[in-house]
C-alpha positions as CSV (number, residue, x, y, z in Angstrom):
1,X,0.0,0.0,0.0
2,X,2.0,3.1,1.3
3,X,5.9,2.9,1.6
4,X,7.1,4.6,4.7
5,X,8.4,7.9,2.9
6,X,5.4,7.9,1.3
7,X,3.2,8.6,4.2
8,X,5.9,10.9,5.7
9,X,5.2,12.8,2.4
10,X,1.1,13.1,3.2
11,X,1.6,13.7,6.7
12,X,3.5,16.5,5.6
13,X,1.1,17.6,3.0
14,X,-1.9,17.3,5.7
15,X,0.2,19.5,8.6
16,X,1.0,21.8,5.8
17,X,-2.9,22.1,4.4
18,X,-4.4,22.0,8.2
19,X,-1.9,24.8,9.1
20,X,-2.5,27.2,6.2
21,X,-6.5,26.2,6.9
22,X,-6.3,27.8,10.3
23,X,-4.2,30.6,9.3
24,X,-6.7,31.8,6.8
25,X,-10.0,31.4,9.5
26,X,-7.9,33.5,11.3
27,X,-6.9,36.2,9.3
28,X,-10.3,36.3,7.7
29,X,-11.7,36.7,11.1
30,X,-9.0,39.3,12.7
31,X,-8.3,41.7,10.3
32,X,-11.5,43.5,9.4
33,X,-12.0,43.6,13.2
34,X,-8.7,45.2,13.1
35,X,-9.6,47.2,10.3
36,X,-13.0,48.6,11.5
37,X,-11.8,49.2,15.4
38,X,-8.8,51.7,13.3
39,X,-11.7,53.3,11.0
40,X,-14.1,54.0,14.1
41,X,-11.3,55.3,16.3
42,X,-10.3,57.6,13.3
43,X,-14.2,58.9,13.1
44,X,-14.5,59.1,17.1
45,X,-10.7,61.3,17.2
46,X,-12.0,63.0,14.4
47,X,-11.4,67.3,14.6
48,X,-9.9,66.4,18.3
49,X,-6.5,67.7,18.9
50,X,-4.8,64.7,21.0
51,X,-2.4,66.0,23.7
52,X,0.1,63.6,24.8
53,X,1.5,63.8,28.6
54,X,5.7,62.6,28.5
């Protein structure tokens, strides 16, 4: 059926696949939440002069 290095090989390729699967959820799902908090706290700064305290 499946020589050793063979199923090394699709271990590999699953690990590979199941990573770049979760990577994408989770882009997908953080950056337009990143995206809309930077574009709401642009609107709420918005005219405000912001005075920073060293």
């Amino acid at each position: 059926m499946f020589e050793f290095d063979q199923y090394l090989g699709f271990l590999a390729f699953l690990t590979i696949l199941t990573i770049g699967f979760w990577l994408m959820i989770f882009l997908v799902s953080i950056i337009p939440m990143w995206i809309g908090g930077s574009i709401m706290e642009m609107i709420k700064y918005r005219g405000k002069e912001i005075k920073y305290k060293p």
